[in-house]
Every structure is written in C-alpha cells, then in structure tokens.
N, C-alpha and C positions, 0 to 999 in steps of 0.2 A: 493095471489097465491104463494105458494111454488117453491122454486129455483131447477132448472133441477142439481141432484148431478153429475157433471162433473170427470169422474179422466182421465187424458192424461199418457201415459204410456207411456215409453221414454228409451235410452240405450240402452238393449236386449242382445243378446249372436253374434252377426252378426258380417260380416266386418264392416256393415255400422253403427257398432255403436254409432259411435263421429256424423256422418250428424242427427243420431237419437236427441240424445241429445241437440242439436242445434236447431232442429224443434220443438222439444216436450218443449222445453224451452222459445222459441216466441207463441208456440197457449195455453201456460200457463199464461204468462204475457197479451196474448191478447184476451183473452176469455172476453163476458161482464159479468160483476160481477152483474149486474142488473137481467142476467137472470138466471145463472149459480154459482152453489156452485162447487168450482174448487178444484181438487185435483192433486197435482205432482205426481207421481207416478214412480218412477226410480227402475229399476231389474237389478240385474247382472244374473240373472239364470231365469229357466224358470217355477220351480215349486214357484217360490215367486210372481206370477200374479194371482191362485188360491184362497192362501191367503187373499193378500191384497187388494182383487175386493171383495171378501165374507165382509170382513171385516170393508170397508166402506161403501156398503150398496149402492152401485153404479145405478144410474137411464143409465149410457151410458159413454163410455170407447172412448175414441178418440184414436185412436192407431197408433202414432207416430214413431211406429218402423219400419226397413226396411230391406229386405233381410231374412234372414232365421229366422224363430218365429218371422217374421212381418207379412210379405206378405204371406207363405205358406198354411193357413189354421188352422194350429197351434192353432194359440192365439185364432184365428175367432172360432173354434172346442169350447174352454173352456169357454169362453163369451159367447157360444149360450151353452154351459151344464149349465150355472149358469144364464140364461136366463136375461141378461145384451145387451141391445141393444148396438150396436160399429160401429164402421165410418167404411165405405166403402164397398167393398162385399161380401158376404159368403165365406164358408168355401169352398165349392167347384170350386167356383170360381177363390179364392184367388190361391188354389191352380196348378188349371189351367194356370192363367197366368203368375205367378212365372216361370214354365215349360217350356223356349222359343220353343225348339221344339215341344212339346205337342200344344202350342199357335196359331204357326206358321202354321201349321198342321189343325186346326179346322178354323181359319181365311178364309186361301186360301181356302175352302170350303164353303166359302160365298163370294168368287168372289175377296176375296181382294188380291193384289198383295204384294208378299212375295220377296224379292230374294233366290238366289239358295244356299242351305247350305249340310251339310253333318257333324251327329251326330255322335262324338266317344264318347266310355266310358273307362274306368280306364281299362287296360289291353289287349286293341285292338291295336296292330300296324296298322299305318298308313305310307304308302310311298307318299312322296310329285309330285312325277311325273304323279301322279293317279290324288290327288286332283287337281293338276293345270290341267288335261284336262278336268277334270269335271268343276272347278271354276274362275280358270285364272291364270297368273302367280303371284300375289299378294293376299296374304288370311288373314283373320282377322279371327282370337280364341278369344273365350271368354268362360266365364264358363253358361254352359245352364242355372244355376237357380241364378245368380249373379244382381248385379247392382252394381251403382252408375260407372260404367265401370273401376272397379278393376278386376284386372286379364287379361287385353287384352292386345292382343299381331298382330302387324301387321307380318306377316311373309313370304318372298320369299325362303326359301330353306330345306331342311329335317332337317337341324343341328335347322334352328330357327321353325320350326313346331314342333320337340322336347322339344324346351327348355318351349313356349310357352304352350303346353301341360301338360307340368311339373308344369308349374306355374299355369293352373286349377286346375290341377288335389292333388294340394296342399289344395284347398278348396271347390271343386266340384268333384261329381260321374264321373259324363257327361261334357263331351264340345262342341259348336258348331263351327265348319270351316265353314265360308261365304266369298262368292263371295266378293269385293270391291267395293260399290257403290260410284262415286263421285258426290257428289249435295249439298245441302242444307238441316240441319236436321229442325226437326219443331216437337212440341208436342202440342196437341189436348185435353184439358179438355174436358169428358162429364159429364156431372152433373144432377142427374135425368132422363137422354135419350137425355138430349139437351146438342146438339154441343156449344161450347163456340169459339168465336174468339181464333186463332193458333196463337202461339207464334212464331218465327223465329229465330234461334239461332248460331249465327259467333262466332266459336271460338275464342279467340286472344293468351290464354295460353298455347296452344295446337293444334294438326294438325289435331285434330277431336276434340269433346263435351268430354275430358276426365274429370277424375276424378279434377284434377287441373281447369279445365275452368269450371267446375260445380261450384266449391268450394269456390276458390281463388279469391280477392278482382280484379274485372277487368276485371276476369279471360274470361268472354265471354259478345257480347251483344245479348240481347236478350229482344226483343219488338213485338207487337203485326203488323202482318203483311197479308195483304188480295194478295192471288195470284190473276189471270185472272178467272173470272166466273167461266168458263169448269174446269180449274182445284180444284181450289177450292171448286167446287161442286164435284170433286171426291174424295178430300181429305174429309169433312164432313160426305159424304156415309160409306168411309170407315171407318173412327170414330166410326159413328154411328154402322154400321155391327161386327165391331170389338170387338165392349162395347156387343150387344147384343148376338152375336156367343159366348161369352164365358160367357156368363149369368152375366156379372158384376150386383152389382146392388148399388145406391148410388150415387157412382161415380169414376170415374178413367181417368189416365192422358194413351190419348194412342202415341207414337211418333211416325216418319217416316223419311225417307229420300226422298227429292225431286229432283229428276236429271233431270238435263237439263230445272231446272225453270218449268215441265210439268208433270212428271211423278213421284208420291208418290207411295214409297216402305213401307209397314208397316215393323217396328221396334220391338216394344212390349211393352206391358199395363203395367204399374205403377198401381198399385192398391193401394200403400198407396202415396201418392207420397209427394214428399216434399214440407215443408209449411213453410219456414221463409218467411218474407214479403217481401224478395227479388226471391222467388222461380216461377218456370213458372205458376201455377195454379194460383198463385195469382195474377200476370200480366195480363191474362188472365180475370180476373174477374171484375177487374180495369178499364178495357175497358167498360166495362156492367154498371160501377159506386156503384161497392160494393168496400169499402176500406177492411180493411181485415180483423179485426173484424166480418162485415158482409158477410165477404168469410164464416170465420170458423160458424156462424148459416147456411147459405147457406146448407154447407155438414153436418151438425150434423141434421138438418131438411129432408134431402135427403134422410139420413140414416136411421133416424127413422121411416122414412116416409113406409119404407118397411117393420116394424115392426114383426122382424124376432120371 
C-alpha cells in the first residue's frame, strides 16, 4: 500500500508567522512515516504554495499557517483549484470564522451566547463616552480578523481607545470594541461533529490568555477540566452549534469565556489552530488516549473524510 504524500506548509505572510513555524515543525517531525511520505513545506509569499503543491504531486496539505493566508480562505481557495485535499474547513468557512464579527453574528443566530461588541473600521471616529454606555467603563480592542491575541488593547478612556485603535488598525481593516467579561477562558476541540473534552486555561504570564501565556515556557496552565452537568452541557451545545452554524467541516478549536463558573460566552473558532504537543487540541485529545501522532491521523482522516 502506497504512502499518503503528506506536505505541511508552515511560515506564511501573517503576524502569526513564528507560532506557524513552530507548529508546522512539530506535525513535521511527528507525522508517522509508516503511513505518510512527508514534505516541509516553508513560503515567505503567497504565490510560492501554487508552485510547490503542483510540484510535489501532493495526496493532502496539512496547513499549519495562521492568521491571514491561513485561516482566511485563501490557501483553502488554491488547494481546492489544484484539487489537493487539506486539514480543516473550507473555503468558505474558513473564511467565515476568521471574520469575528461576521462569526459572532451567525453564532448568536443559533442561540449561542455572544457578548456585546461594537465594529469600527479604518476611518470611523469613535467617542469613548458612547462606547462605555453601550459596553461598560472598561473595553477590550482587538483586531476583527487577528489571532494569537496580538493587537489587543484593554482600554478605559478616549486617548487609550485611540491608541488601541491605532495599534489595529496598523494590521487590520476593522476592529472589534467588547464588553469585559471576567471568568474563566476554555477552548472546545470539535473533530468530525464530536465535542472533545474542554481544555481550561489560567493565565500565570499575563492578565488574560495573551500572546506571552500562549507562547512562553510556563506562560499558562492549561488541563483538561469538566464543569457541573448543566453547564457543561451547555458549553458542548454550544461547540457543537458554533462548528455547525458556520459550516466548519474537519475540525476546529472553538473557545469561550465562562463567568461566574456558569455562564459560557462564545469567543471564536480557530480553524487552523495550533499543534505543538504542548498546544490545547492536543491536550485535549490526550484525555481520549491519542498521543499526538494519533492526534495528527485523527484530523487528516477527519479532513479527508469530507473529501472536498
């Protein structure tokens, strides 16, 4: 039986390029060689994925990139024109949940619980005494189509609602101003349709899940942890509603905020999400008793399995 030709494509043109790199370099190393002929696959630009996918003759692309020409559609767009099967969800998907507002938007239309936000874009003044009686006196910016939480800015006053804004609008169109929820964050593998054990995640580097407690050795804990029945059955619902309302297919990491130990706020879907073996999906899967090797067949069989 011939070996599935593997390429992982890694890097990109993103903020998130160095977390890319990192990833695409562990499900490289840890791919099994028994069933897969693996290929690195590293871009600095975006017309060199064309290329060198034709060129290798590719059976399925694991696409280890993040943020912009990962998650947006983009990449998913040229791997379905060169009818190359690749991890995670379509094109139109992908670029659905990249979109938080667009996300946010479609979600809460399946019942799930959002908090309360307010979308600027590149040229719209905003006064801060507006947004604080719509949102509270404390507001959190970030950029709508962003991750790995670069670019966010907590802000109480018009001079830090500026500067914050500033700092989007340095690498996004759009930005979204939310409310400030205090709780507990949590991220939600689904894989295939099925909910996976929720991760739980305490900052320690940081005053929220930033970019440093993501990253940084220590930086957060994060273990697999079961709430109370009732709630727990509503955080799963919403998982699940959340992967299905926005057509994911494969699989995708979706997160939340849970305040007051009871109440989950949906966050937003990770469609490619991250994969070193220290990463939540695979903690996540750990619990189930796939080490991580048999994570990465898991989601490449998930993937296939939709045979776009």
């Amino acid at each position: 039986m011939s070996k599935l030709r593997v390429g992982v494509i890694r890097g990109g043109v993103s903020t998130e390029r160095e977390v890319s790199l990192k990833t695409g370099s562990e499900i490289v190393a840890n791919l099994n060689r028994d069933k897969y002929e693996v290929f690195d696959i590293v871009i600095d630009s975006e017309k060199e994925v064309f290329e060198k996918v034709k060129e290798l003759n590719l059976d399925f692309v694991y696409i280890a990139l993040h943020g912009v020409f990962g998650e947006d559609g983009r990449i998913q767009a040229i791997l379905q024109s060169l009818g190359v099967a690749y991890s995670g969800p379509g094109v139109m998907s992908s670029a659905v949940c990249m979109d938080k507002e667009f996300s946010k938007r479609i979600v809460a239309g399946y019942g799930v619980r959002i908090a309360k936000w307010k979308s600027v874009r590149v040229g719209e003044t905003v006064d801060f005494e507006t947004i604080k009686k719509e949102l509270g006196n404390r507001v959190v910016v970030k950029p709508n189509s962003g991750g790995s939480s670069i670019g966010v800015s907590f802000v109480e006053n018009q001079e830090e609602l500026e500067k914050g804004l500033e700092l989007v609008f340095g690498m996004d169109k759009e930005a979204l101003i939310e409310e400030v929820l205090h709780g507990v964050e949590i991220s939600v593998p689904v894989i295939d349709g099925k909910v996976f054990p929720t991760i739980r995640i305490e900052a320690l580097a940081g005053d929220y899940f930033d970019y440093e407690s993501k990253y940084a050795k220590g930086g957060a804990n994060e273990y697999v942890f079961e709430f109370p029945e009732e709630v727990q059955a509503e955080i799963n619902k919403f998982a699940k509603d959340s992967y299905y309302g926005l057509k994911c297919e494969g699989f995708a990491r979706i997160d939340f905020m849970v305040v007051n130990e009871e109440t989950p706020y949906f966050m937003e879907v990770n469609t490619s999400p991250g994969m070193t073996s220290a990463s939540l999906l695979p903690k996540s899967t750990a619990s189930k008793g796939y080490d991580y090797a048999q994570t990465l067949d898991l989601l490449i069989e998930s993937s296939i399995k939709v045979q776009r």
